[in-house]
KEGU-883721 format. One record per residue (C-alpha): residue number from 1; x, y, z negated. Coordinates in nm, 3 decimals, always signed. Example, Ala and Ser with C-alpha at 12.3 -4.5 7.8 and 13.67 -1.06 7.14 Angstrom:
<resi->1 | c1->+1.230 | c2->-0.450 | c3->-0.780> $
<resi->2 | c1->+1.367 | c2->-0.106 | c3->-0.714> $
//
This chain:
<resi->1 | c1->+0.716 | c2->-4.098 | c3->+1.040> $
<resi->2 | c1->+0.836 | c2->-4.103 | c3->+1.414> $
<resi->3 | c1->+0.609 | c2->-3.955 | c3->+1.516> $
<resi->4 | c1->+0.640 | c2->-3.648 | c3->+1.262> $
<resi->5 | c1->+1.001 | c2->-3.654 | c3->+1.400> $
<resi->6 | c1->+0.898 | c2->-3.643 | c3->+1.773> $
<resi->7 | c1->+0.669 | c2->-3.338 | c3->+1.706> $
<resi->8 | c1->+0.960 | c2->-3.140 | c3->+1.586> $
<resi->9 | c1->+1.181 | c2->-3.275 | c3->+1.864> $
<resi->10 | c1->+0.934 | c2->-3.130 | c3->+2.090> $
<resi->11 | c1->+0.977 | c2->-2.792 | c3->+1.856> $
<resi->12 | c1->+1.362 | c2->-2.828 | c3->+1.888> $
<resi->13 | c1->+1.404 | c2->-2.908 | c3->+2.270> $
<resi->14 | c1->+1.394 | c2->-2.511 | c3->+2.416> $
<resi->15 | c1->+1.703 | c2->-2.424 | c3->+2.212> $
<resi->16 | c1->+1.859 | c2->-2.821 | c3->+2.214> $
<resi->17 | c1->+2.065 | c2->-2.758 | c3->+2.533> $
<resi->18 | c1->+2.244 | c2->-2.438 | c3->+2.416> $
<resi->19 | c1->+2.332 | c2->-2.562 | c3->+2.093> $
<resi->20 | c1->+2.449 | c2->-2.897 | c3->+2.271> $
<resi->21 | c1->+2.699 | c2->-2.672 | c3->+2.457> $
<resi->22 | c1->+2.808 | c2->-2.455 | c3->+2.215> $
<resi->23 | c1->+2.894 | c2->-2.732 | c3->+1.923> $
<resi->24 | c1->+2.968 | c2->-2.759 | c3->+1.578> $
<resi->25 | c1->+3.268 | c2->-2.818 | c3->+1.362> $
<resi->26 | c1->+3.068 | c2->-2.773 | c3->+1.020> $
<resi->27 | c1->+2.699 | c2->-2.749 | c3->+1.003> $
<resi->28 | c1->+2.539 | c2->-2.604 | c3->+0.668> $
<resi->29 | c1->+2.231 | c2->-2.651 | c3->+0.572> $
<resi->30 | c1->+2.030 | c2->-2.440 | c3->+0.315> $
<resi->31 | c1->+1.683 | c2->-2.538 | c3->+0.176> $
<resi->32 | c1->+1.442 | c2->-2.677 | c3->-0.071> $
<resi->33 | c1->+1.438 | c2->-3.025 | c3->+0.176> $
<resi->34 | c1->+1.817 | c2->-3.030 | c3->+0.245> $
<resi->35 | c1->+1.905 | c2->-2.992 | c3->-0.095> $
<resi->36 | c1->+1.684 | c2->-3.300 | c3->-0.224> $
<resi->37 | c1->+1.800 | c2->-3.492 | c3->+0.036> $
<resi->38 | c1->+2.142 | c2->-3.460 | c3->-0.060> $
<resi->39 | c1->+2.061 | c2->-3.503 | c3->-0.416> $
<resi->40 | c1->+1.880 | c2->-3.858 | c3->-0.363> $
<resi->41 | c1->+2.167 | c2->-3.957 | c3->-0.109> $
<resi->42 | c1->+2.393 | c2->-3.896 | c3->-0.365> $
<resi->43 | c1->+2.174 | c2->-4.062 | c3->-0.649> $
<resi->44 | c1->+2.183 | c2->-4.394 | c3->-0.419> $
<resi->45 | c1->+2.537 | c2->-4.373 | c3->-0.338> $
<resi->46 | c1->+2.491 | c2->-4.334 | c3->+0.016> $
<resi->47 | c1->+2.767 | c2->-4.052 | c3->+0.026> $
<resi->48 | c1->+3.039 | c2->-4.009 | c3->-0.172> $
<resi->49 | c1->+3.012 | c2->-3.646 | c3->-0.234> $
<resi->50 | c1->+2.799 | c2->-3.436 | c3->-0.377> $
<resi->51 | c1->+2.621 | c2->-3.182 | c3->-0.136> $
<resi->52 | c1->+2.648 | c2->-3.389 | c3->+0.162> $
<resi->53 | c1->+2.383 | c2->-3.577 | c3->+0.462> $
<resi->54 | c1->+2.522 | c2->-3.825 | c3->+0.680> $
<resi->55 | c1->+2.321 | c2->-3.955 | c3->+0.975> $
<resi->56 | c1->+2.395 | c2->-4.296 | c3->+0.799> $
<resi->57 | c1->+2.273 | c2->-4.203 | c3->+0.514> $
<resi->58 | c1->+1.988 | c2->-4.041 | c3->+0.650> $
<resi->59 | c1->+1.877 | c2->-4.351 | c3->+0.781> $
<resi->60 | c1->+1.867 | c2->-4.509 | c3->+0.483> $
<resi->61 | c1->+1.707 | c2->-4.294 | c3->+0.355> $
<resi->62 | c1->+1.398 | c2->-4.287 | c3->+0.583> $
<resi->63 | c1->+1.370 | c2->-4.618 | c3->+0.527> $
<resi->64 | c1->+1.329 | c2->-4.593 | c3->+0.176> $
<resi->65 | c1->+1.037 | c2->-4.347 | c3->+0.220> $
<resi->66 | c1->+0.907 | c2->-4.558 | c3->+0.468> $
<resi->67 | c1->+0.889 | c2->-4.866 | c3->+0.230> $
<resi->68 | c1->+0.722 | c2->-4.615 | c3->-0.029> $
<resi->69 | c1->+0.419 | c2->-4.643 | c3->+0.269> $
<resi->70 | c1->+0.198 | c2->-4.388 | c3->+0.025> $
<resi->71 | c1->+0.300 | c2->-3.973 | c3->+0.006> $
<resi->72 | c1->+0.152 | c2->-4.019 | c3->-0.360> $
<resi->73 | c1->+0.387 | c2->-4.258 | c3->-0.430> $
<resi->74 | c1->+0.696 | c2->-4.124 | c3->-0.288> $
<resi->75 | c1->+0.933 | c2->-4.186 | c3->-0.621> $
<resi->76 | c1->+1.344 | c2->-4.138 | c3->-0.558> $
<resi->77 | c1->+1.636 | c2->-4.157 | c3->-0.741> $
<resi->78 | c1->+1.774 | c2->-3.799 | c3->-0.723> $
<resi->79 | c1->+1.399 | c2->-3.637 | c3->-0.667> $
<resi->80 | c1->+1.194 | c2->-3.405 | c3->-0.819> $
<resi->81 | c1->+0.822 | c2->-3.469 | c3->-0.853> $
<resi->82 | c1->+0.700 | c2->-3.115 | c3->-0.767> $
<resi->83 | c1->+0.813 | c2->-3.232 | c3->-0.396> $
<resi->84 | c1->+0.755 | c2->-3.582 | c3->-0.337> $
<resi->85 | c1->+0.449 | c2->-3.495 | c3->-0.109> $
<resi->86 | c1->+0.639 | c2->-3.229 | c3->+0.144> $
<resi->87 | c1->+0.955 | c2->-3.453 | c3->+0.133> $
<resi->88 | c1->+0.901 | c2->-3.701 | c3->+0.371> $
<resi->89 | c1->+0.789 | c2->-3.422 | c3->+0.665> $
<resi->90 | c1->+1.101 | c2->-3.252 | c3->+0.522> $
<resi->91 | c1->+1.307 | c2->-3.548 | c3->+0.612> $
<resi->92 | c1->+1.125 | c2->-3.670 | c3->+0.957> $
<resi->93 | c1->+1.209 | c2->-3.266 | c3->+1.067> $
<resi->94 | c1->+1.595 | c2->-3.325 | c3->+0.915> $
<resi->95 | c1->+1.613 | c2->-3.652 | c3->+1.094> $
<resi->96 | c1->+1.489 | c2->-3.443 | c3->+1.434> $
<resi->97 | c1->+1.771 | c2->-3.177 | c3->+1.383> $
<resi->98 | c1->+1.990 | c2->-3.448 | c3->+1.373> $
<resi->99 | c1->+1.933 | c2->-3.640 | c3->+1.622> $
<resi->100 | c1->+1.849 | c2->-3.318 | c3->+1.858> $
<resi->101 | c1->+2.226 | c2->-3.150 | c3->+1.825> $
<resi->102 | c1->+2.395 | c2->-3.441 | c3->+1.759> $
<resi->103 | c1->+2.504 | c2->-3.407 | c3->+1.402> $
<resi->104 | c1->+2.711 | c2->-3.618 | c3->+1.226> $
<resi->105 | c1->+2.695 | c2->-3.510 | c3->+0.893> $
<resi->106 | c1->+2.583 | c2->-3.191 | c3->+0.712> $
<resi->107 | c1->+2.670 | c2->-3.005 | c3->+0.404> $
<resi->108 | c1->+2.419 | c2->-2.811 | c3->+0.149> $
<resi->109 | c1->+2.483 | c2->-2.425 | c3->+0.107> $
<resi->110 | c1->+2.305 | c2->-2.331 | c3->-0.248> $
<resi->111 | c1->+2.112 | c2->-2.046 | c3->-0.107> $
<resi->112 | c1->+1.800 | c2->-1.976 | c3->+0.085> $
<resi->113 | c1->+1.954 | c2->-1.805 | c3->+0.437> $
<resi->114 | c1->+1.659 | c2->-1.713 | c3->+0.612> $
<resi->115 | c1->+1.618 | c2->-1.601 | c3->+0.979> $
<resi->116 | c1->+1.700 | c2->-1.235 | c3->+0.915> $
<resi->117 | c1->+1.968 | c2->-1.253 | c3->+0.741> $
<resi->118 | c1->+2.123 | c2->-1.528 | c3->+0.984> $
<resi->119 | c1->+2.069 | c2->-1.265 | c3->+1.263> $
<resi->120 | c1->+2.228 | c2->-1.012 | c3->+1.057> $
<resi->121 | c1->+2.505 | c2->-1.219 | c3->+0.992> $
<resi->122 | c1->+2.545 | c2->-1.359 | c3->+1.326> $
<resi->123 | c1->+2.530 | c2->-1.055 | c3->+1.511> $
<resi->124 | c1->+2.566 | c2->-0.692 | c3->+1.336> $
<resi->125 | c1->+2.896 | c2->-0.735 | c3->+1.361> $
<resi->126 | c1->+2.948 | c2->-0.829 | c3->+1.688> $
<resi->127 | c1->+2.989 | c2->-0.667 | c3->+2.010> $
<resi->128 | c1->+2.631 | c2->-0.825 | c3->+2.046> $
<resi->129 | c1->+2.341 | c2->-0.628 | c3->+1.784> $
<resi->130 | c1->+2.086 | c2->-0.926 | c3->+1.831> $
<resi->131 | c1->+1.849 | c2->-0.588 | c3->+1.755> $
<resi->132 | c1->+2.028 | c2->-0.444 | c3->+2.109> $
<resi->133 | c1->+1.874 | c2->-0.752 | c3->+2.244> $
<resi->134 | c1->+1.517 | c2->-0.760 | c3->+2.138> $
<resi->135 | c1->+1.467 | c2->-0.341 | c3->+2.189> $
<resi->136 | c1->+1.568 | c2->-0.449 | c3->+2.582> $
<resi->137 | c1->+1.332 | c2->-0.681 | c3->+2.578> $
<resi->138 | c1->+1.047 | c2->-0.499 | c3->+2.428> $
<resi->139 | c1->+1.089 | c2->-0.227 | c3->+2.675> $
<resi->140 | c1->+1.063 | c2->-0.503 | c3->+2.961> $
<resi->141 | c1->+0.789 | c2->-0.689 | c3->+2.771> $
<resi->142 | c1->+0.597 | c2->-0.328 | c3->+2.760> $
<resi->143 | c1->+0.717 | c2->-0.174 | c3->+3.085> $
<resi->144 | c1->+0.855 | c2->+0.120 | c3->+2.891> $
<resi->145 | c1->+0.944 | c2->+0.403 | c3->+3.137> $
<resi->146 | c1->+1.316 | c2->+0.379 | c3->+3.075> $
<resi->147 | c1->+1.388 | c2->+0.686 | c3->+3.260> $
<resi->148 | c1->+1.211 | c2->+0.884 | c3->+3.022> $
<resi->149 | c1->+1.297 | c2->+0.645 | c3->+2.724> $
<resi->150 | c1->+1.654 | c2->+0.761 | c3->+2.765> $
<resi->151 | c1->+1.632 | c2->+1.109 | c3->+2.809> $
<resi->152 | c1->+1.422 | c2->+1.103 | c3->+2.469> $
<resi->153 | c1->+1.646 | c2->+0.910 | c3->+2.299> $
<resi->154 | c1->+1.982 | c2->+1.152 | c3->+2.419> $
<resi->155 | c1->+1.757 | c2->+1.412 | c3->+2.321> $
<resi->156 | c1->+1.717 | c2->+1.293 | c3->+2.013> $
<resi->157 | c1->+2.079 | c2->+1.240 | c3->+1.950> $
<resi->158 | c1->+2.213 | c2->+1.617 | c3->+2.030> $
<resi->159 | c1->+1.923 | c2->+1.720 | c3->+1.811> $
<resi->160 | c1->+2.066 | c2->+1.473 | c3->+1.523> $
<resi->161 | c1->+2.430 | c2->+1.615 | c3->+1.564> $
<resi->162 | c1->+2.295 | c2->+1.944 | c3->+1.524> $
<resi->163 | c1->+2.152 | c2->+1.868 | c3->+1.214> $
<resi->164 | c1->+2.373 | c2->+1.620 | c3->+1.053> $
<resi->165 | c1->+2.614 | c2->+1.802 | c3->+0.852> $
<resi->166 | c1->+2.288 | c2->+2.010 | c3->+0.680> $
<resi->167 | c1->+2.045 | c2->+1.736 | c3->+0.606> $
<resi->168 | c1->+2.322 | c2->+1.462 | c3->+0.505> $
<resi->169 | c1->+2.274 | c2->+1.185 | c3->+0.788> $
<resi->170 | c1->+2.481 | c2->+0.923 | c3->+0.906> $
<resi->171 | c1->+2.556 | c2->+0.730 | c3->+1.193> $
<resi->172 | c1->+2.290 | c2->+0.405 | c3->+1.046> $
<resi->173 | c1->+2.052 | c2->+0.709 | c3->+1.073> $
<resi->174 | c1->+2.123 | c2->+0.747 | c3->+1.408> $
<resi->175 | c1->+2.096 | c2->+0.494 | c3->+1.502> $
<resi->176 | c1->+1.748 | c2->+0.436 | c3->+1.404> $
<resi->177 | c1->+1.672 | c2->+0.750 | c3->+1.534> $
<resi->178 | c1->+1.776 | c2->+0.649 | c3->+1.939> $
<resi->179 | c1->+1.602 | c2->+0.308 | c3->+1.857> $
<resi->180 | c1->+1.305 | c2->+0.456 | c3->+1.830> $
<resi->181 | c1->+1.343 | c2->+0.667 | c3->+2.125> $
<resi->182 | c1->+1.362 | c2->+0.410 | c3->+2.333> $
<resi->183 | c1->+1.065 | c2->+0.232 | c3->+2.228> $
<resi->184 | c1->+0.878 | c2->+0.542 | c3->+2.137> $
<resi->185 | c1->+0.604 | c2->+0.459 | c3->+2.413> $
<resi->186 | c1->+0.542 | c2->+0.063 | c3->+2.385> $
<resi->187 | c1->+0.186 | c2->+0.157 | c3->+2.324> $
<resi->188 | c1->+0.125 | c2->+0.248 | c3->+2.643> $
<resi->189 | c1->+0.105 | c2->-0.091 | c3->+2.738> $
<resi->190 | c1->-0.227 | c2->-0.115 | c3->+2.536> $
<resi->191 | c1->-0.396 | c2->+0.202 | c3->+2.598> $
<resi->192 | c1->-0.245 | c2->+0.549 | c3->+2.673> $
<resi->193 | c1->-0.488 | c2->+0.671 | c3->+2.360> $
<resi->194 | c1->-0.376 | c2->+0.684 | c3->+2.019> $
<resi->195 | c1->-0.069 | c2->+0.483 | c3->+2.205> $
<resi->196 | c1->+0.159 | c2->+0.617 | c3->+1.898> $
<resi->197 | c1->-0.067 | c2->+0.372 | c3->+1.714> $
<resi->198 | c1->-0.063 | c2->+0.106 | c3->+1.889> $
<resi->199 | c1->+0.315 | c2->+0.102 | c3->+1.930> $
<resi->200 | c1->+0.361 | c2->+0.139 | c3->+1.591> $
<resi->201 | c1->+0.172 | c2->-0.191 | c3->+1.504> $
<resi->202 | c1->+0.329 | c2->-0.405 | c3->+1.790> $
<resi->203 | c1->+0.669 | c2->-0.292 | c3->+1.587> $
<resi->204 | c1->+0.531 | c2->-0.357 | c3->+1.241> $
<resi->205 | c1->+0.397 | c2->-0.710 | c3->+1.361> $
<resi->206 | c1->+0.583 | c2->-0.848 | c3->+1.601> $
<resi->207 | c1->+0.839 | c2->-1.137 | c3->+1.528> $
<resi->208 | c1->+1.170 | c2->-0.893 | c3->+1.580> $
<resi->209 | c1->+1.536 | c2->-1.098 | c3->+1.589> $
<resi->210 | c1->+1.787 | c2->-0.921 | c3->+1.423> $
<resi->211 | c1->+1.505 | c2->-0.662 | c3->+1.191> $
<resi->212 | c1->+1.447 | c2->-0.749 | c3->+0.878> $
<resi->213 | c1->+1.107 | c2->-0.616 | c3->+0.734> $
<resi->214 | c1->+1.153 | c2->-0.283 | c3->+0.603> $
<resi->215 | c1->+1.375 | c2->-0.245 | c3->+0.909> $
<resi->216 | c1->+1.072 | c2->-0.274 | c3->+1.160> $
<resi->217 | c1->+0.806 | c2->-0.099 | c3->+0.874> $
<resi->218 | c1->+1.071 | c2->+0.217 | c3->+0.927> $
<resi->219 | c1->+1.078 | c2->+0.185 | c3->+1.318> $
<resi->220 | c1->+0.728 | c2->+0.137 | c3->+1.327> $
<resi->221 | c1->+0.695 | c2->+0.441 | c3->+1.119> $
<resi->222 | c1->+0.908 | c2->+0.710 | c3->+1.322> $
<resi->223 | c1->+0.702 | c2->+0.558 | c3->+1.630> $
<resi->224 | c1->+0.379 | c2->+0.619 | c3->+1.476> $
<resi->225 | c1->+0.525 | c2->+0.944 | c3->+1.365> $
<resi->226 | c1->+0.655 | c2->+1.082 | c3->+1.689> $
<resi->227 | c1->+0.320 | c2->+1.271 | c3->+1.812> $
<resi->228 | c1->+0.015 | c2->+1.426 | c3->+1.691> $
<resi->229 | c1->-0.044 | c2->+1.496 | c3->+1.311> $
<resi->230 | c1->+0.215 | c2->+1.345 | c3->+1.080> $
<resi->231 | c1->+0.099 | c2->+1.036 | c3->+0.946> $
<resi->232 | c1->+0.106 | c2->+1.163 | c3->+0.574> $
<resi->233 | c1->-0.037 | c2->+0.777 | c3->+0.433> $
<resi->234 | c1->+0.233 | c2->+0.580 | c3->+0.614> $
<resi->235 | c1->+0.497 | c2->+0.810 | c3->+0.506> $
<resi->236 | c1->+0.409 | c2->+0.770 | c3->+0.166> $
<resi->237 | c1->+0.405 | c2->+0.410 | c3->+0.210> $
<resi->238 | c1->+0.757 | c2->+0.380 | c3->+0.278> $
<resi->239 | c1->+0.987 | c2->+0.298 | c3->-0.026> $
<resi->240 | c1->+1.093 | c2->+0.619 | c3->-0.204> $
<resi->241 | c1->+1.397 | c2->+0.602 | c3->-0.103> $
<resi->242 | c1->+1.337 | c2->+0.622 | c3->+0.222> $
<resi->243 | c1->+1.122 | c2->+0.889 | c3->+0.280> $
<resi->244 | c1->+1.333 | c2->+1.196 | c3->+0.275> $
<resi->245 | c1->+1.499 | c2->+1.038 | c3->+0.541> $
<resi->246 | c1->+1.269 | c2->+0.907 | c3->+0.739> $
<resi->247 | c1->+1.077 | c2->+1.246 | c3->+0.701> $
<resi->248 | c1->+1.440 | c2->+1.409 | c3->+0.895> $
<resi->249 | c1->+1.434 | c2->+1.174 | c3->+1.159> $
<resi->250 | c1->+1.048 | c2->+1.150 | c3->+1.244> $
<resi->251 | c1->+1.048 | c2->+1.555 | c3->+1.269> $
<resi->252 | c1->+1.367 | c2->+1.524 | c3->+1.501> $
<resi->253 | c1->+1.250 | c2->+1.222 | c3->+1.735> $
<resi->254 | c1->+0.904 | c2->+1.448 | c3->+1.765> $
<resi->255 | c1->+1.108 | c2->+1.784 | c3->+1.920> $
<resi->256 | c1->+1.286 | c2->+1.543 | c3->+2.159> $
<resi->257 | c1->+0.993 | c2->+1.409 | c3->+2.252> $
<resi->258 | c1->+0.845 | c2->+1.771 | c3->+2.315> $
<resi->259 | c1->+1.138 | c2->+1.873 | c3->+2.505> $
<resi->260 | c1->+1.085 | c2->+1.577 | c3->+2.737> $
<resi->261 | c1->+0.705 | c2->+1.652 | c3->+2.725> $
<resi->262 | c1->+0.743 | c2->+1.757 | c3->+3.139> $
<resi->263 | c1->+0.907 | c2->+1.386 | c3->+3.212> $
<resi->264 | c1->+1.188 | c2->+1.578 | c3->+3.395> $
<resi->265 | c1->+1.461 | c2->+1.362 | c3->+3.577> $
<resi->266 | c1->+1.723 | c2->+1.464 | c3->+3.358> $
<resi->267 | c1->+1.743 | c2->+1.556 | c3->+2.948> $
<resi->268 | c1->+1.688 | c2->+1.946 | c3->+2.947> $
<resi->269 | c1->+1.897 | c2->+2.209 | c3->+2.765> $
<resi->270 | c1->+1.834 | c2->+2.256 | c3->+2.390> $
<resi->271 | c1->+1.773 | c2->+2.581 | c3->+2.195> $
<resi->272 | c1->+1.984 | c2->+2.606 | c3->+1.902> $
<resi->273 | c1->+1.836 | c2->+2.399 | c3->+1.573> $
<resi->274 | c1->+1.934 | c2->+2.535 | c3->+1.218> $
<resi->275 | c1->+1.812 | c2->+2.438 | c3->+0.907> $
<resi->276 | c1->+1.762 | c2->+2.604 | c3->+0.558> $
<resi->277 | c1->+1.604 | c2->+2.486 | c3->+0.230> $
<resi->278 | c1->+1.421 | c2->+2.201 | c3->+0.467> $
<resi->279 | c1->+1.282 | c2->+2.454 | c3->+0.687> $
<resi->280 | c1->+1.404 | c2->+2.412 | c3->+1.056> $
<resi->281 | c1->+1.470 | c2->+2.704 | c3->+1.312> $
<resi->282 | c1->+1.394 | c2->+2.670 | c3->+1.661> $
<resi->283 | c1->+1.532 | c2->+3.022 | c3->+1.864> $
<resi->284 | c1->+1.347 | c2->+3.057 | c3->+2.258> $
<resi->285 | c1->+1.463 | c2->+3.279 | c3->+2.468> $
<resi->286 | c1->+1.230 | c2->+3.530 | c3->+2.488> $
<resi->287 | c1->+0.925 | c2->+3.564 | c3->+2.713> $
<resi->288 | c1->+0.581 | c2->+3.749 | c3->+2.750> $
<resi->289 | c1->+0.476 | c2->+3.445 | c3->+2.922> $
<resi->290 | c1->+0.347 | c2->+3.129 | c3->+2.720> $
<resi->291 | c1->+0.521 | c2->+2.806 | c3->+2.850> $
<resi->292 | c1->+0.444 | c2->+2.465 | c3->+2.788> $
<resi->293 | c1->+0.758 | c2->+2.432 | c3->+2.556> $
<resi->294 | c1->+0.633 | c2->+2.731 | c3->+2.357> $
<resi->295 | c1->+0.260 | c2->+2.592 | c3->+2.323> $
<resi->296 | c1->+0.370 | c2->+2.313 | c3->+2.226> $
<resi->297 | c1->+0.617 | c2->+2.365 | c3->+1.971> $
<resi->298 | c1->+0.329 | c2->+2.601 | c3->+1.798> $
<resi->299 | c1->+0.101 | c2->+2.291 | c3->+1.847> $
<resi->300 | c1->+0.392 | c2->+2.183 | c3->+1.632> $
<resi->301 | c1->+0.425 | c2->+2.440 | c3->+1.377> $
<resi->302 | c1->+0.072 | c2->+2.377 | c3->+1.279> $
<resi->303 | c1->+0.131 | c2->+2.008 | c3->+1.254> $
<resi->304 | c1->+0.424 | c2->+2.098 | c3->+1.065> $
<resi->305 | c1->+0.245 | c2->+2.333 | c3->+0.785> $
<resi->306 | c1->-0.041 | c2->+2.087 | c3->+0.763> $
<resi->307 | c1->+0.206 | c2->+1.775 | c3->+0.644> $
<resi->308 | c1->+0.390 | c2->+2.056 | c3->+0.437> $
<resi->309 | c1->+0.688 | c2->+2.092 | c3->+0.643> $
<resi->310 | c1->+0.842 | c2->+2.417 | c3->+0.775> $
<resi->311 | c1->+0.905 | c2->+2.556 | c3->+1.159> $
<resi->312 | c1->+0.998 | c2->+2.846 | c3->+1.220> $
<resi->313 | c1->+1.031 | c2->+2.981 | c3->+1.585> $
<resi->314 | c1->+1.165 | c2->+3.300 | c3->+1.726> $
//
């Protein structure tokens, strides 16, 4: 069983230090593993009250599984049968967390808290977004041009105020929206073709602090969205809900991108954006001359009519 506990000491010992220094005054502990543990604890009498580990009664209680030498024939006070075979690793893991932050004694929280949600809870409502955190460090991990990452995303954003009042978006909206243009080109990294692609399944599959899952799947949407035809199939995939939505802001992070489409040092001046019945209104100033805004926001159009969306320029 040591060993099982050295193993996840060696897990534990990256993060061990800053947890050292920050402390605890009352650790909670929520799973399948801490719950039993506390259950046979109490069975025994090893605590007093219900719900809570000791690191005395821990090691009592290691003892008694150790004593049981067999996982078939791992039988507690306290435990169900269904987990007498995971419980000892469950324990020899416990008995690492322990030992690593220097825990006294822990109490059970009846609910399954798992990482997303303790992100969520630890840091939307900070001065700190965890999800601040890990788009900085996906555009270092990629070598995102942040230059033009910016002026996308403040693009983006005067393009969003234009149009929030009329299509019924918030700030949450919003934000999404200047997430995305920031990490609009992490595909890059892989292969400048079909790099809308590619970013949009780094997004989708990579282990994001702070996202939940239908956070990323949307991110990784308007990123797969942002060029090129409109990725009908992965809109569609989205929870119904969503789509509307996510429709808005995929069409809006796509103009910004086409108004940065030069790479210019600065964000360039807007036309005016108006919207009726879903179709949006782009006016140029006027010109005999075709310019490479004007090609490509007919290369747009096209796109446009094809997903059944309508742009209108004049």
């Amino acid at each position: 069983m040591r060993k099982a506990e050295l193993a996840a000491l060696s897990e534990l010992a990256n993060i061990q230090r800053p947890y050292l220094k920050l402390g605890w005054e009352d650790p909670v502990g929520s799973s399948g593993t801490i719950k039993a543990a506390a259950s046979v604890l109490h069975s025994y009498g090893d605590t007093l009250q219900e719900g809570l580990i000791t690191r005395a009664g821990l090691k009592k209680l290691r003892e008694r599984i150790i004593k049981c030498k067999h996982l078939d024939k791992v039988a507690l006070e306290g435990l169900k049968t269904d987990r007498a075979r995971v419980f000892p690793a469950g324990i020899a893991i416990l008995s690492a967390v322990f030992e690593a932050f220097d825990i006294e004694q822990m109490r059970f929280a009846d609910g399954a808290l798992r990482e997303g949600v303790l992100y969520d809870m630890a840091g939307r409502n900070s001065a700190e977004d965890s999800r601040l955190k890990t788009l900085a460090f996906l555009k270092r991990c990629y070598d995102v041009d942040t230059r033009q990452a910016d002026n996308v995303a403040e693009t983006a954003e005067r393009l969003f105020f234009q149009l929030k009042e009329d299509w019924q978006l918030n700030d949450n909206h919003r934000r999404y929206l200047c997430w995305a243009s920031e990490v609009h080109e992490v595909g890059l990294a892989i292969s400048h073709s079909q790099f809308h692609r590619h970013g949009a399944y780094l997004l989708e599959h990579s282990d994001l602090s702070g996202f939940s899952r239908p956070e990323q799947r949307l991110l990784a949407f308007l990123v797969r969205a942002h060029r090129r035809k409109f990725p009908i199939k992965e809109w569609q995939a989205l929870p119904a809900s969503q789509q509307a939505n996510a429709a808005k802001l995929a069409r809006l992070l796509r103009l910004a991108v086409l108004f940065n489409h030069s790479r210019p040092e600065t964000p360039p001046e807007l036309p005016r954006l108006a919207c009726k019945n879903d179709t949006l209104y782009i006016s140029l100033d006027a010109s005999d001359e075709p310019t490479l805004l004007s090609t490509d926001l007919e290369q747009e159009q096209a796109f446009m009519k094809a997903a059944g969306f309508s742009l209108q320029l004049s």
